[in-house]
C-alpha positions as CSV (number, residue, x, y, z in Angstrom):
1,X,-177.2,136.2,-78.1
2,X,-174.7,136.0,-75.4
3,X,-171.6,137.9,-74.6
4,X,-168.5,135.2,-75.3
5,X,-167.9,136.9,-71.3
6,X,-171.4,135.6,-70.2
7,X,-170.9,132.0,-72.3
8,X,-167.5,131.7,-70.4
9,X,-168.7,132.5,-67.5
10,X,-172.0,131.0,-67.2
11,X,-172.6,128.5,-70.0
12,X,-169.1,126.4,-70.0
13,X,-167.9,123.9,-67.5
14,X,-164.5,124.7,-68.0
15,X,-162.7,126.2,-71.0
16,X,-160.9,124.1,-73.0
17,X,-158.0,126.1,-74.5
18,X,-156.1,125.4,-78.1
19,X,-153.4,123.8,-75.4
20,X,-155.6,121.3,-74.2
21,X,-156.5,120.5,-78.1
22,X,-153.2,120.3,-79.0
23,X,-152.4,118.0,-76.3
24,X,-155.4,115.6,-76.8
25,X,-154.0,115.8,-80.3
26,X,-150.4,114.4,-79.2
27,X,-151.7,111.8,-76.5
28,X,-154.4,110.4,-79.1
29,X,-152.0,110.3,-81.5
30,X,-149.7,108.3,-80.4
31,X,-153.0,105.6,-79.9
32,X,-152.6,104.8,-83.6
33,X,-155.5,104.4,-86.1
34,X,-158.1,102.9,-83.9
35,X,-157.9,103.0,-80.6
36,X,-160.0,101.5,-77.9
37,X,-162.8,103.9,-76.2
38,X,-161.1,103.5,-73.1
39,X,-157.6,104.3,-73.9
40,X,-159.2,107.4,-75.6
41,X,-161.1,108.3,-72.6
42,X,-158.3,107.5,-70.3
43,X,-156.2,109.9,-73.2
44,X,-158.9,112.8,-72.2
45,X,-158.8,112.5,-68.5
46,X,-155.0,112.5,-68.9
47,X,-155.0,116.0,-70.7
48,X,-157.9,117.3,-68.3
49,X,-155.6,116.6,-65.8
50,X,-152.4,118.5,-66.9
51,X,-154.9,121.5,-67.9
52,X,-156.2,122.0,-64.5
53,X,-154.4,120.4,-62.4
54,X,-156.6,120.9,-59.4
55,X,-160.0,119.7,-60.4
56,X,-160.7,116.3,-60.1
57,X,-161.9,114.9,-63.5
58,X,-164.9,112.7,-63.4
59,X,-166.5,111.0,-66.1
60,X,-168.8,114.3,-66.5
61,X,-166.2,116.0,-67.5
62,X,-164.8,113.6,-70.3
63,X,-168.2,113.9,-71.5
64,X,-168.3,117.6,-71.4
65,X,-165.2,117.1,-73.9
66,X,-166.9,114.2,-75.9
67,X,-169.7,116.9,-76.5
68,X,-167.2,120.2,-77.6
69,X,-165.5,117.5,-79.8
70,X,-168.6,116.4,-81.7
71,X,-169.4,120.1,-82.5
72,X,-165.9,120.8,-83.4
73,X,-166.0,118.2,-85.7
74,X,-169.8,119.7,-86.8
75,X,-168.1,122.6,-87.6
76,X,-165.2,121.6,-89.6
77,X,-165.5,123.1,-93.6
78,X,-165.6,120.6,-96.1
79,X,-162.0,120.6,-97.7
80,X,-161.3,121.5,-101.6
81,X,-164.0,124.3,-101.7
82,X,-164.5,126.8,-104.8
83,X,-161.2,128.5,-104.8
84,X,-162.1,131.4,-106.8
85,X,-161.0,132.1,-110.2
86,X,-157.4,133.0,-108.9
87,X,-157.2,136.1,-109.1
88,X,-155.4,138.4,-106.5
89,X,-158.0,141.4,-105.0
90,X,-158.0,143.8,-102.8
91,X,-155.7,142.9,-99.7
92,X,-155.6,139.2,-100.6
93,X,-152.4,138.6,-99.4
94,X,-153.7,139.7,-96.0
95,X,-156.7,137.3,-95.9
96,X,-154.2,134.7,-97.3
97,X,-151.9,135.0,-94.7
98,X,-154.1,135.0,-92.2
99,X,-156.2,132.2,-92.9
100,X,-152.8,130.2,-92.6
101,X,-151.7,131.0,-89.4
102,X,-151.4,128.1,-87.3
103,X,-153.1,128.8,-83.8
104,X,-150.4,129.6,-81.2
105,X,-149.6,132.1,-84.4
106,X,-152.8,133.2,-84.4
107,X,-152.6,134.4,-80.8
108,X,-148.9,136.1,-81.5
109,X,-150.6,138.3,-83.7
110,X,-153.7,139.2,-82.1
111,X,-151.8,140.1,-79.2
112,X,-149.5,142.1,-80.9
113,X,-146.8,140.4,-80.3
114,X,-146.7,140.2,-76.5
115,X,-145.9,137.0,-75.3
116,X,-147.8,136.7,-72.0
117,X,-151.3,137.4,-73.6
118,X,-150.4,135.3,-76.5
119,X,-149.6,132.6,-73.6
120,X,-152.7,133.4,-71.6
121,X,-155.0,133.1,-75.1
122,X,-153.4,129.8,-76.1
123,X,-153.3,127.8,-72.7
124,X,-155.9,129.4,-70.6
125,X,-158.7,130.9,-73.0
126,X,-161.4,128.6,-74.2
127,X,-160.5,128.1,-78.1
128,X,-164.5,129.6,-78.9
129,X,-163.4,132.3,-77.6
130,X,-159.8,133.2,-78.9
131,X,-161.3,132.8,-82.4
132,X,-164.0,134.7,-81.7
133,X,-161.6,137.5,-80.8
134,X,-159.2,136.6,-83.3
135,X,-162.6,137.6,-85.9
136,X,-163.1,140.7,-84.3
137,X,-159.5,141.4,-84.4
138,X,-159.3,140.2,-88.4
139,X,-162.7,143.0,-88.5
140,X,-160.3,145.9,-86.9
141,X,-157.4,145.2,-89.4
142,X,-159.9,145.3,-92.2
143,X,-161.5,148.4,-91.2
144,X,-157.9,149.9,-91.3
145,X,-156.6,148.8,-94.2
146,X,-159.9,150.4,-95.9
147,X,-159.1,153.7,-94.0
148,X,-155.3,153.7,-95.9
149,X,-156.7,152.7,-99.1
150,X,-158.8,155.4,-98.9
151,X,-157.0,157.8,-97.8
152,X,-155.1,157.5,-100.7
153,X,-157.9,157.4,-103.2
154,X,-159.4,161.1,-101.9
155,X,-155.3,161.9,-101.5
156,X,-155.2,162.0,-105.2
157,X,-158.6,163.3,-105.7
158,X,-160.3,160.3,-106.5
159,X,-163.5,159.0,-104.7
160,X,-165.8,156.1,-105.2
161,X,-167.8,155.7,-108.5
162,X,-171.3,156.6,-106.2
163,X,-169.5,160.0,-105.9
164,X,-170.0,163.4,-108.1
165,X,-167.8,163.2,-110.5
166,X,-166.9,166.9,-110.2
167,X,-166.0,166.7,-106.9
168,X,-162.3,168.4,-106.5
169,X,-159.7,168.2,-103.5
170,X,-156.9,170.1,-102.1
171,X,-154.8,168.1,-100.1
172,X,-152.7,171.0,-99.3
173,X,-155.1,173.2,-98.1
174,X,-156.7,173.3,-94.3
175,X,-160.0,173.4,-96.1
176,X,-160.0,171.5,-98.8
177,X,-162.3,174.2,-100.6
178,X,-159.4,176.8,-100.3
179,X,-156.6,176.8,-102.5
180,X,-155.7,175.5,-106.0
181,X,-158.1,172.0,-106.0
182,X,-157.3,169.6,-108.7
183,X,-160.0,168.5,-111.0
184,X,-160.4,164.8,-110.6
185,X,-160.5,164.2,-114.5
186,X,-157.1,166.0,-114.4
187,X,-156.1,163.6,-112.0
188,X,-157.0,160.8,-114.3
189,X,-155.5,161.8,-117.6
190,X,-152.3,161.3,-115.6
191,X,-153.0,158.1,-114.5
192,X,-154.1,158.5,-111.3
């Protein structure tokens, strides 16, 4: 499978950034209900046009857009899925939160904040690919919220239920095999 580097490089005519999408988005808009195909088309060549402003757009390239369109809309999840049985788990109001994050949001956060990058992912970056690093990025966070949770868990001399039961810790020690170690069980008649 390709790098999203090698698709954006060698595979896409031209990216076509969550900028441009929200553009289209305005400028069709404001077409009403049903618009003719040619006040549509015109609508893409219009947004082409402010989104690189020195490339002449040809009819190719309102097709190349027609195409990305039709697989966005392949793409789309159907709406009012299973929703689970309501219940909060495990970091749910992390997966929550991110799942609502509107997309120039979405870039805030996966660039930490910094404003330029955030810019550079929501106007420049083809939309593939910001999500694509937004789900590597969503990946990261999840590996390091495990780490914590973890880290409390054997903190307190717990451990997974896979895990010998007699296994004992001493956080206070250099080696946890030195020292006074805390039998697990003792660990859970206390409520840990």
């Amino acid at each position: 499978m390709p790098s999203l580097f090698y698709k954006a490089s060698y595979e896409r005519r031209f990216p076509l950034s969550f900028l441009f999408f929200e553009d289209l988005s305005i400028s069709t808009g404001k077409l009403g209900d049903l618009p003719e195909y040619a006040l549509v088309q015109q609508a893409v060549k219009d947004c082409l046009q402010r989104a690189m402003p020195d490339r002449e757009i040809t009819d190719e390239d309102v097709e190349y857009v027609s195409d990305r369109l039709e697989e966005l809309a392949d793409e789309e999840p159907e709406k009012g899925g299973d929703k689970g049985d309501g219940k909060k788990g495990f970091a749910t109001s992390f997966s929550d939160w991110m799942a609502s994050l509107e997309p120039h949001n979405m870039c805030l956060v996966i660039a930490g904040l910094d404003y330029e990058l955030a810019k550079k992912l929501y106007c420049d970056t083809d939309r593939e690919d910001v999500l694509l690093i937004a789900t590597q990025w969503v990946h990261s966070e999840w590996e390091r919220i495990k780490v914590g949770y973890e880290s409390v868990v054997y903190g307190f001399g717990g451990g997974y239920k896979d895990e010998s039961p007699e296994t004992t810790v001493d956080a206070s020690a250099d080696d946890y095999t030195d020292g006074k170690a805390i039998d697990p069980r003792a660990l859970a008649s206390a409520g840990f």
